[in-house]
C-alpha positions as CSV (number, residue, x, y, z in Angstrom):
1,X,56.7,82.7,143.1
2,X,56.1,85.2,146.2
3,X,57.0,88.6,146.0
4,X,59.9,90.1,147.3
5,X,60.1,92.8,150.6
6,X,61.5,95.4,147.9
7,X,58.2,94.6,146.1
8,X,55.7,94.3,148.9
9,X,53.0,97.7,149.0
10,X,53.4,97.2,152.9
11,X,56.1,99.3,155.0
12,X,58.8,97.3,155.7
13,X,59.5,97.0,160.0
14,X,62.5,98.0,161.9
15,X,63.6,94.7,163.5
16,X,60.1,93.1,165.2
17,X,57.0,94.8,165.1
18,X,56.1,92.9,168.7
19,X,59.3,91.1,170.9
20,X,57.5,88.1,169.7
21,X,56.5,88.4,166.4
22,X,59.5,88.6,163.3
23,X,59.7,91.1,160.7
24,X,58.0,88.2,159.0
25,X,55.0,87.6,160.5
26,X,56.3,84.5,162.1
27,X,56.4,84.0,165.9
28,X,59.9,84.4,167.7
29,X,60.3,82.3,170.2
30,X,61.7,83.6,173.6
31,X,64.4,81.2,175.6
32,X,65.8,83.6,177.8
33,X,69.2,83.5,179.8
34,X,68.9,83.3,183.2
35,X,71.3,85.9,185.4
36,X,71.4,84.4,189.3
37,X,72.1,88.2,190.6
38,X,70.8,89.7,193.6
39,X,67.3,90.4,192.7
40,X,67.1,87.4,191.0
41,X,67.2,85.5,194.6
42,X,65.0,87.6,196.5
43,X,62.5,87.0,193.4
44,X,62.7,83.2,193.9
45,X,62.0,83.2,198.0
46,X,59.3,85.2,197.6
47,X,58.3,83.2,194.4
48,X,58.4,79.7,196.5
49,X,56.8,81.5,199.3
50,X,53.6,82.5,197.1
51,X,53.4,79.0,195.9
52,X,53.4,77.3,199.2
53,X,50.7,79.8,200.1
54,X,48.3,79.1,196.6
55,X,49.2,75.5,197.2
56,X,48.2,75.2,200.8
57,X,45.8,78.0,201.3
58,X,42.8,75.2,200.5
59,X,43.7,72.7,203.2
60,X,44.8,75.1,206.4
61,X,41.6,75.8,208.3
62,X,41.2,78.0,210.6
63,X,38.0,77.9,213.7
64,X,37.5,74.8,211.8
65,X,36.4,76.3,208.5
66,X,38.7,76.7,205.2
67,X,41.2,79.2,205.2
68,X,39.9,80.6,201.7
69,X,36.1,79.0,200.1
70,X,34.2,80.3,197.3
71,X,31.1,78.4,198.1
72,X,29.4,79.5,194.9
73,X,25.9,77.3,194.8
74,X,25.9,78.2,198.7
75,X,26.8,82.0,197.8
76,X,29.5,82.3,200.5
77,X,32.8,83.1,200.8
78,X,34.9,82.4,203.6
79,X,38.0,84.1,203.9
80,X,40.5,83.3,206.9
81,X,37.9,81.7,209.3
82,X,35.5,84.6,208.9
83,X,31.9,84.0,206.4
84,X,30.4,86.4,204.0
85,X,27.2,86.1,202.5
86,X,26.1,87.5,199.5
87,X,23.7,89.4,201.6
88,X,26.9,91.0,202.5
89,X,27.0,92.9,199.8
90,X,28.4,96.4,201.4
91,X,31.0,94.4,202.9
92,X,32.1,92.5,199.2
93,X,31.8,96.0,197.6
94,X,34.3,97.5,200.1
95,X,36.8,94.7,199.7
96,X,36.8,94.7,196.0
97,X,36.8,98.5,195.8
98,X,40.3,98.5,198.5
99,X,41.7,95.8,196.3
100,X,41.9,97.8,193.1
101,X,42.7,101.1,195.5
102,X,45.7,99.3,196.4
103,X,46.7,98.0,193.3
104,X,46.7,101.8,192.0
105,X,48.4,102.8,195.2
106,X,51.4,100.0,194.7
107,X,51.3,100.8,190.8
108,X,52.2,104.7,191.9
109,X,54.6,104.1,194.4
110,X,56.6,100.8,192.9
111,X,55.5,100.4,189.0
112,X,54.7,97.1,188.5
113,X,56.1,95.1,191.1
114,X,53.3,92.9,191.0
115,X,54.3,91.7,187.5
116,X,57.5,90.9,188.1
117,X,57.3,89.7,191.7
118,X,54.2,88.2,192.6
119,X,51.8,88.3,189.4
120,X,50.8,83.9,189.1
121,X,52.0,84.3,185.3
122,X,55.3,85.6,185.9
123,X,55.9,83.3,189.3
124,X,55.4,80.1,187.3
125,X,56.4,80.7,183.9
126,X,59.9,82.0,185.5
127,X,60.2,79.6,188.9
128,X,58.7,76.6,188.0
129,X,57.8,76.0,183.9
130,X,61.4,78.0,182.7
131,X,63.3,75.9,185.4
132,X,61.9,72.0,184.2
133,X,62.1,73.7,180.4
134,X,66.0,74.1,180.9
135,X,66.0,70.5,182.8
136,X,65.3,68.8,179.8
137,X,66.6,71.1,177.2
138,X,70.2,70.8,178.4
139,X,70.1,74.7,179.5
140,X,69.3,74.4,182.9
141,X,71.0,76.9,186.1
142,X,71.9,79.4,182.1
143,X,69.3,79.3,179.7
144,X,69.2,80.3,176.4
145,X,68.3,78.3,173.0
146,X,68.9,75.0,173.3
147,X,71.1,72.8,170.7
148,X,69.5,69.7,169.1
149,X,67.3,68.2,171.4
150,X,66.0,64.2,171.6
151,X,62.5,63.5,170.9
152,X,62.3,62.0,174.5
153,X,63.1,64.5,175.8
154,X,60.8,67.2,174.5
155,X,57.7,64.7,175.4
156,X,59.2,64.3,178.7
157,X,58.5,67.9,179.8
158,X,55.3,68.3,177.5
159,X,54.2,65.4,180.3
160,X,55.9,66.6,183.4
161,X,54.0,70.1,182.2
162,X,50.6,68.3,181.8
163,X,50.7,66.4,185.8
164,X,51.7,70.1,187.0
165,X,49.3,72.2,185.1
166,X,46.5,69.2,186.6
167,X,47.8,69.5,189.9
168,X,47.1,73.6,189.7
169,X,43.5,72.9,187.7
170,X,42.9,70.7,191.1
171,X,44.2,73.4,193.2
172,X,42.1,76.0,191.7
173,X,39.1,74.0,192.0
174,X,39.8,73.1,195.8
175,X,39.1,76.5,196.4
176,X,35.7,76.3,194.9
177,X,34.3,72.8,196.4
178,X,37.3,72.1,199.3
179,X,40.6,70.1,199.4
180,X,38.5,67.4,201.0
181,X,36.5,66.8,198.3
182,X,38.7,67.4,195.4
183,X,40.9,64.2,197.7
184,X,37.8,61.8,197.6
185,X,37.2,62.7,194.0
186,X,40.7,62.0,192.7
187,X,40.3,58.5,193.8
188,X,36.9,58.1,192.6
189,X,35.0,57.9,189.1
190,X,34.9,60.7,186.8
191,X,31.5,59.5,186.6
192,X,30.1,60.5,189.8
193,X,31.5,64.0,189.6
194,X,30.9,65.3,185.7
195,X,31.0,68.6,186.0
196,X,34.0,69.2,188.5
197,X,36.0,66.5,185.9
198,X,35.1,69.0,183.0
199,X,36.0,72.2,184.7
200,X,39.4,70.8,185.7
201,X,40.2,69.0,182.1
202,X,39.5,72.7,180.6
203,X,41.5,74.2,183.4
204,X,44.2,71.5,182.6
205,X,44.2,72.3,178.6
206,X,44.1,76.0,179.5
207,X,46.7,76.1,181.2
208,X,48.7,73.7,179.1
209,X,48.5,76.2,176.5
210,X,49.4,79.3,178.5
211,X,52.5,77.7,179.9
212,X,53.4,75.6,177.1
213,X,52.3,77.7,174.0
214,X,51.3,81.4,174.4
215,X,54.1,81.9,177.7
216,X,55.1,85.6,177.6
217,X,52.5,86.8,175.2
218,X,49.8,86.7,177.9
219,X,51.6,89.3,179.9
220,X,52.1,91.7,176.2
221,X,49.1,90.8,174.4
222,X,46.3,89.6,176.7
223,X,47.2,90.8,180.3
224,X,45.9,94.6,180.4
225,X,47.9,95.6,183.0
226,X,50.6,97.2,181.1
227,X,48.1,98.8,178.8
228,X,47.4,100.5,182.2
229,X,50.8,102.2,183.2
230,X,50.1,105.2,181.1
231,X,47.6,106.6,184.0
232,X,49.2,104.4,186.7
233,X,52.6,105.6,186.8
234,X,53.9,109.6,186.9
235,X,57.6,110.5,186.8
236,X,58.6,109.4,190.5
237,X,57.0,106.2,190.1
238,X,59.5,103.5,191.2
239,X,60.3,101.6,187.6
240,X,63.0,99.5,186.3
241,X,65.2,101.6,184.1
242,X,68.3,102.0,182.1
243,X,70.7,105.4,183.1
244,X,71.0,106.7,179.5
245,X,72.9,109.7,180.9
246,X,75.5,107.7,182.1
247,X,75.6,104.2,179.6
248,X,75.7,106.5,176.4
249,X,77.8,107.0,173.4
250,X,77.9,102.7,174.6
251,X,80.4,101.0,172.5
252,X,81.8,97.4,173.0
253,X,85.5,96.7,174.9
254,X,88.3,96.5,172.5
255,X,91.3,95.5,174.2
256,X,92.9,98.6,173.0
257,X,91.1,100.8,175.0
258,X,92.6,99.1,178.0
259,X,89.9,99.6,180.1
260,X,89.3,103.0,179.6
261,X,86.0,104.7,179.7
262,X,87.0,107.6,178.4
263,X,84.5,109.8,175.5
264,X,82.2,107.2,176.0
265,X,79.4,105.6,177.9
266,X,79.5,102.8,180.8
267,X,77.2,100.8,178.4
268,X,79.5,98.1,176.6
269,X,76.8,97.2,173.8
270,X,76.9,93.3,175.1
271,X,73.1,93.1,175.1
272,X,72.6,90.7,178.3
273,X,69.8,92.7,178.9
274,X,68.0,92.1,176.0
275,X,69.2,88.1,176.0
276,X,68.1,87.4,179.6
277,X,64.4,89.6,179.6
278,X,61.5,87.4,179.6
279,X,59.3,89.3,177.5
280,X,62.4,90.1,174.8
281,X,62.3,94.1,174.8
282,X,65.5,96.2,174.9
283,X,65.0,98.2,178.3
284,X,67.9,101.2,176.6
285,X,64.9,102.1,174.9
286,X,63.3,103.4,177.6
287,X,59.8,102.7,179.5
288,X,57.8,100.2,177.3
289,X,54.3,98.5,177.9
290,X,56.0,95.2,177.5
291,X,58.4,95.3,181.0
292,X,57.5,93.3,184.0
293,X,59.8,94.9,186.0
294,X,61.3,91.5,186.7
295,X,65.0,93.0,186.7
296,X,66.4,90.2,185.5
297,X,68.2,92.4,182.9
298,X,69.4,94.6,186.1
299,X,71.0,91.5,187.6
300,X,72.9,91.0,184.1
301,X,74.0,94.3,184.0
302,X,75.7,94.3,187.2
303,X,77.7,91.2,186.5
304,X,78.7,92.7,183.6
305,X,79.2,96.1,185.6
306,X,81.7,94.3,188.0
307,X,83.5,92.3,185.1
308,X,84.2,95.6,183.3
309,X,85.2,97.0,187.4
310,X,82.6,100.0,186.6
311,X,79.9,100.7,189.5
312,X,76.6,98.7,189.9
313,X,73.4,100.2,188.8
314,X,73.5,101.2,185.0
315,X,70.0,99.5,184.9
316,X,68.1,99.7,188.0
317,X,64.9,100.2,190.5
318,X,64.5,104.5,190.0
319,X,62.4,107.1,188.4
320,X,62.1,108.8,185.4
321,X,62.3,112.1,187.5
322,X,65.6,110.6,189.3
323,X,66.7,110.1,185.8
324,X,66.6,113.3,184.6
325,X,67.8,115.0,188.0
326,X,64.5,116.0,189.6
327,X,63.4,116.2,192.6
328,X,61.8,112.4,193.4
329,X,58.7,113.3,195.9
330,X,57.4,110.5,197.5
331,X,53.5,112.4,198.9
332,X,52.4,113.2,195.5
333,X,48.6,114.1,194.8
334,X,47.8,110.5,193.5
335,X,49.6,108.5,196.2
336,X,48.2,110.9,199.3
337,X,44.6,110.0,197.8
338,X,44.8,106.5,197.0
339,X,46.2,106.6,200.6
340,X,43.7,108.6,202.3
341,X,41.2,106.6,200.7
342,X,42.3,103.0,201.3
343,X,42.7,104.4,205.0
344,X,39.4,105.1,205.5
345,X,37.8,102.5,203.2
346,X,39.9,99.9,205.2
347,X,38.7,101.6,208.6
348,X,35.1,101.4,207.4
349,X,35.7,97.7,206.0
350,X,37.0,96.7,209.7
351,X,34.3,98.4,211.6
352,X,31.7,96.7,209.4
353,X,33.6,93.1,209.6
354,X,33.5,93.5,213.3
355,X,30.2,94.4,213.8
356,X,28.8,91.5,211.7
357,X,25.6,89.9,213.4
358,X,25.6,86.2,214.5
359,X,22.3,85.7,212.2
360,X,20.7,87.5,208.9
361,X,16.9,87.5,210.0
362,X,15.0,89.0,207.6
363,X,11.1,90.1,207.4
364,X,9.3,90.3,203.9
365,X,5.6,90.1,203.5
366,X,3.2,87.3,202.7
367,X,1.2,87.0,199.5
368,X,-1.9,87.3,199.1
369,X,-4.0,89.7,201.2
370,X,-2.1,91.7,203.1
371,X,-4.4,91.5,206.1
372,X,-7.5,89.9,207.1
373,X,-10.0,90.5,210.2
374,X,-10.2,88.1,212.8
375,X,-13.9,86.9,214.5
376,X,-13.4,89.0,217.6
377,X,-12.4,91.8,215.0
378,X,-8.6,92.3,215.5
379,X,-6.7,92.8,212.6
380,X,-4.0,90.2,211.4
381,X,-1.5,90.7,209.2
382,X,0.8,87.2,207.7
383,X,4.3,87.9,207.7
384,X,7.5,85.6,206.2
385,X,10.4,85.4,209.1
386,X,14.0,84.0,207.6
387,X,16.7,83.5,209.6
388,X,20.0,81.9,208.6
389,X,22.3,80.5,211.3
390,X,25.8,82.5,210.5
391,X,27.7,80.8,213.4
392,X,29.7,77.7,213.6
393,X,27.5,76.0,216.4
394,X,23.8,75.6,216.9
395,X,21.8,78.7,218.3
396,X,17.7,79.0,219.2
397,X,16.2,82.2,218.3
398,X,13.8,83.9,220.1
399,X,11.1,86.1,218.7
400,X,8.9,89.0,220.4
401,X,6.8,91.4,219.5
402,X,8.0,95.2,220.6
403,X,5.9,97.9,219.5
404,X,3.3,98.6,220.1
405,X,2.2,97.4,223.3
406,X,-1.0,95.8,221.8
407,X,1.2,93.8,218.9
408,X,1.2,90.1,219.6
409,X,0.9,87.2,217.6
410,X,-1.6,84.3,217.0
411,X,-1.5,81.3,219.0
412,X,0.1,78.8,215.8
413,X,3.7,81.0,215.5
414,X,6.3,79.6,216.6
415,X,8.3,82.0,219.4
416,X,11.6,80.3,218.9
417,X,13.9,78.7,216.2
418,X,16.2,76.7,217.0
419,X,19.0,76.3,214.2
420,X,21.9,74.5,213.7
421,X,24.8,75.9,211.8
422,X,24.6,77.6,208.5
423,X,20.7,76.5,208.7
424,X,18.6,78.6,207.4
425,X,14.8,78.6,208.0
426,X,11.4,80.2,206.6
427,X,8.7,80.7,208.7
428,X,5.3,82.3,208.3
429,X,4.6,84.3,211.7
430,X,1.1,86.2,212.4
431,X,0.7,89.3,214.2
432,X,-2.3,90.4,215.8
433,X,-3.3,93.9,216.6
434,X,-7.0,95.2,218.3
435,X,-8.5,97.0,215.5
436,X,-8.9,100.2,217.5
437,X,-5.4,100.3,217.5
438,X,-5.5,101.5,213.8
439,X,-8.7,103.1,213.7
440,X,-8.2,106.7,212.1
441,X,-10.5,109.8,213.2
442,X,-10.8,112.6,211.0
443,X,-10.0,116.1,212.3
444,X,-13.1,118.3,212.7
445,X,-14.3,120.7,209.8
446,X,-12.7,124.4,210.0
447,X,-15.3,127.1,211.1
């Protein structure tokens, strides 16, 4: 016989301890309404707008070369017809170090807009696995729980889930080994590609679990993002919020307060925005780790804003400053620094893109002795010449030597290269110099 709550030594929670979890222990399962308000719409074109571009980024080329490769055994990366080598590494710094700048920068000016609108979790789980989840639950174009569902139809999603979760695992990959190949290997044996079949069965089965099992708790539990807001956002951050100055006392309609909103708040106590929010948090309780900002419980409250004929905007885009009456400044220390910075990284990032060279030729040292004396009794030194073709057509390379006017090299080195594109080449090259040319004379004794 288990104990009772009453008898339990553990503290007894108010409501759920996590908007997944049950007083319990057990896990709550989230099937959101759907509200088809404004932002709701402006969510979905961009969402079908970022999914044409993930889906098609791999196959548009541009100058002939993929518009985004990871060439990871070839250690480059090309990114909208332009190449990178990992010798670039100032260049890959630069990028990486603007890309979290900016992500700062948006965080500080908009919250996190990139949760809600553009974040891969949020733009399938809401616009593509929600959506065929509703199909075949009976829920679709409302949400909600579903009533008793056939059998057939449960394993009819599980499988339409498992062909789209392959199709991304596929997509993914294309960015890694290119569309092309990922289309000759469909049709071919598993057999004569093993590793590239394993990477996208785990890919598939990864992703079968996020969308299928874990779903919201990624973005509460494992995304870290959120855990972040706390030195991301200040009080003129742009966030989703609810006006507790104007929706409190709330109270439900009673038909005998004919429509009066007299001694009490705009807020009727309907709790749309708690049935409709992906992530299952009550957004009247203020700023919490767990919002997206996805304002699908701002699009519920202004349908329920209009039924009750009360203004639009109880929950909305603001600030917590705006909130409270303050003044909402927009050049605040944080933002005019991540700006100042991503300026002039960017300006340094372009100039440096620009300016890249056609080849990386690079001069290291031979092993072994690190010179030698000839018969006539000039010195010769062995040095190793790589150069790597970065160009898109075949170039010939032309070595001479400069300085000093004695330099030269042996007769056996090669004085040109001709590679063809992306080649790379390793050559030893020999440099003679007369030996009085390095003779040293020793200055003469003080008196």
């Amino acid at each position: 016989m288990s104990p009772s709550p009453s008898d339990s030594p553990l503290l007894t929670p108010e409501k759920h301890v996590l908007s997944t979890l049950e007083a319990d222990g057990s896990r709550r399962w989230l099937r959101p309404k759907l509200s088809k308000g404004a932002m709701w719409k402006r969510r979905r074109i961009v969402a079908y707008l970022l999914l044409a571009v993930y889906s098609g980024l791999p196959w548009l080329k541009i100058g002939g070369k993929p518009a985004m490769l990871v060439d990871l055994p070839g250690r480059e990366l090309t990114l909208f017809g332009l190449s990178f080598l990992a010798t670039d590494t100032v260049i890959l710094a630069l990028a990486v170090l603007v890309l979290f700048l900016s992500i700062f920068f948006m965080t500080a000016l908009f919250g996190r807009v990139w949760c809600g609108w553009a974040c891969p979790q949020t733009v399938y789980m809401e616009f593509v696995f929600r959506p065929i989840e509703r199909l075949f639950m009976g829920t679709s174009g409302k949400g909600g729980k579903p009533k008793k569902v056939a059998p057939w139809r449960t394993g009819a999603m599980y499988a339409t889930y498992f062909v789209i979760c392959l199709h991304l695992a596929q997509t993914f990959m294309a960015y890694f080994v290119g569309a092309e190949n990922i289309q000759q290997w469909v049709w071919s044996s598993p057999l004569d590609h093993p590793a590239a079949f394993a990477i996208v069965a785990a890919l598939t089965v990864a992703m079968m679990i996020d969308f299928a099992f874990w779903r919201e708790q990624l973005c509460i539990i494992g995304c870290p993002y959120g855990r972040l807001q706390s030195v991301l956002l200040d009080r003129s951050s742009t966030i989703v919020a609810y006006d507790e100055g104007r929706g409190e006392p709330r109270a439900p309609m009673r038909k005998s307060d004919g429509g009066s909103f007299e001694n009490r708040g705009s807020c009727v106590d309907c709790s749309m925005c708690v049935q409709v929010c992906p992530t299952g948090i009550d957004i009247r309780q203020g700023l919490q780790m767990e919002c997206i900002h996805c304002t699908q419980c701002a699009d519920a409250c202004d349908d329920i804003m209009e039924r009750t004929k009360q203004p639009k905007g109880l929950i909305r885009y603001t600030s917590q400053a705006a909130l409270e009456g303050e003044h909402q400044s927009l050049l605040r220390p944080r933002v005019v620094i991540y700006g100042s910075l991503i300026t002039g990284l960017t300006i340094l990032l372009l100039g440096l893109v620009s300016h890249v060279p056609h080849a990386d030729v690079t001069l290291l040292r031979s092993l072994g002795q690190p010179y030698r004396l000839s018969d006539a009794g000039d010195v010769q030194n062995t040095m190793r010449l790589k150069i790597h073709n970065r160009t898109k057509t075949d170039r010939t390379y032309f070595i001479e030597p400069v300085s000093p006017a004695a330099l030269g090299f042996t007769e056996e080195t090669r004085a040109s290269f001709a590679l063809k594109s992306g080649e790379t080449v390793t050559e030893p090259i020999r440099l003679v110099l007369p030996r009085d040319c390095l003779l040293y004379t020793s200055p003469s004794p003080r008196d």
